[in-house]
N, C-alpha and C positions, 0 to 999 in steps of 0.2 A: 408441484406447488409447495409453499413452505407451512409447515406447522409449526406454532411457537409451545412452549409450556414452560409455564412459571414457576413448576415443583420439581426440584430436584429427586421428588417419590414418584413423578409421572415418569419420569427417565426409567429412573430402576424400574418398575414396572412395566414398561414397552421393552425394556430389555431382557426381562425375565420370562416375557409374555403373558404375562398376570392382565395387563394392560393392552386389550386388543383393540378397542377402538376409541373412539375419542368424540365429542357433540359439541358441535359452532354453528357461530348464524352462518349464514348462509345467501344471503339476502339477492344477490346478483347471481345464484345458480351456478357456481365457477365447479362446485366437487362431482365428479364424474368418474363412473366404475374406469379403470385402467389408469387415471391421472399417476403421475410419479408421484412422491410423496417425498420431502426434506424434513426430517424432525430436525429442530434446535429446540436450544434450552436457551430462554431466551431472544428477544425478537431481534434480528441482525440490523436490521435499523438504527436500532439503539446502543449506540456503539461508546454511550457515556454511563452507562451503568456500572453498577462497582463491579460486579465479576461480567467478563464480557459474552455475551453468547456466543454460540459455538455447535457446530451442526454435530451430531450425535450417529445422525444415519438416514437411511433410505430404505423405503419400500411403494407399494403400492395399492390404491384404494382399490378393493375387491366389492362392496357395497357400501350404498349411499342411501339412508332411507330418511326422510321425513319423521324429524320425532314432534311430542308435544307433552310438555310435563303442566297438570295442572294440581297445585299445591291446598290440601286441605279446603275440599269442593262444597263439601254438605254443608248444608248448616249445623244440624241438630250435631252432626259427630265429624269426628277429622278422619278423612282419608284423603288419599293422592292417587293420581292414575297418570301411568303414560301410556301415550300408542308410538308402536312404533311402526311408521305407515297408518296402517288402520286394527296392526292388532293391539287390542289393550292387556297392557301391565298394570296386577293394582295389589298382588299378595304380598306380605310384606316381604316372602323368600324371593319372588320374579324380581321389588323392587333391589333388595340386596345381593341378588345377583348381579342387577346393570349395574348396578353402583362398583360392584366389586370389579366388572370385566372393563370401567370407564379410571378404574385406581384410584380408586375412594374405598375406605374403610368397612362403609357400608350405606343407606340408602340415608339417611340420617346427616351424615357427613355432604354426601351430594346434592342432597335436597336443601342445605342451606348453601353450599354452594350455588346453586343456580334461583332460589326463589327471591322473586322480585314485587314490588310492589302491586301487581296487576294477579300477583300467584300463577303465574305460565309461563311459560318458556317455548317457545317453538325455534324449530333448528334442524340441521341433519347432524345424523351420526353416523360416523365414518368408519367402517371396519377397513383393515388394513392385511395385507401377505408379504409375504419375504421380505421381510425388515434385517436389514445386513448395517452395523457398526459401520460408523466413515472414519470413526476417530476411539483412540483409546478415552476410556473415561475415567476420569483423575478419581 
């Protein structure tokens, strides 16, 4: 299955391994442990963009878990919590770890990244194995 990404930092980080997995909807249940995996940078469809996409590599999805991020819950004070599955993440160091292994900055960065007007996000995240180069990267 093809995975797109639109940062040229998500690249270097699946490359470096900093960047081990990745969180999309999901909605039709297509992501499955063993599935092949095509990273691009950029969506191949779109083949009118100024730099054109271009597949990066391959591996494959080793886990698939159900997340759900809900942004700033309480009323009286702000915090955030995700599960992943059903375990809960809510420390700031758990949340900047995910942030850090999703190649984001830190939980700050990801969390405007994905906070939407309803404050949650539900989706799977995708870990990934033996990521092998298809293409040198300019």
């Amino acid at each position: 299955m093809i995975l797109t990404f639109s940062r040229d930092s998500f690249v270097e980080s699946i490359i470096n391994g900093t960047k081990i997995h990745t969180i999309r909807d999901d909605k039709p249940n297509r992501w499955k442990v063993g599935r092949k995996i095509h990273f691009w940078l950029g969506n191949p469809r779109n083949t009118k963009r100024k730099t054109k996409p271009y597949q990066f590599g391959v591996g494959e999805a080793v886990r698939v878990a159900k997340i759900r991020m809900y942004f700033d819950i309480a009323a009286d004070w702000q915090v955030d919590e995700v599960f992943i599955d059903d375990i809960s993440i809510k420390s700031i160091q758990e949340l900047n770890d995910l942030a850090k292994n999703d190649g984001f900055d830190n939980w700050f960065q990801m969390k405007n990244w994905f906070d939407n007007e309803d404050k949650q996000y539900f989706g799977k995240i995708i870990f990934w194995k033996n990521f092998e180069l298809t293409e040198k990267i300019k």
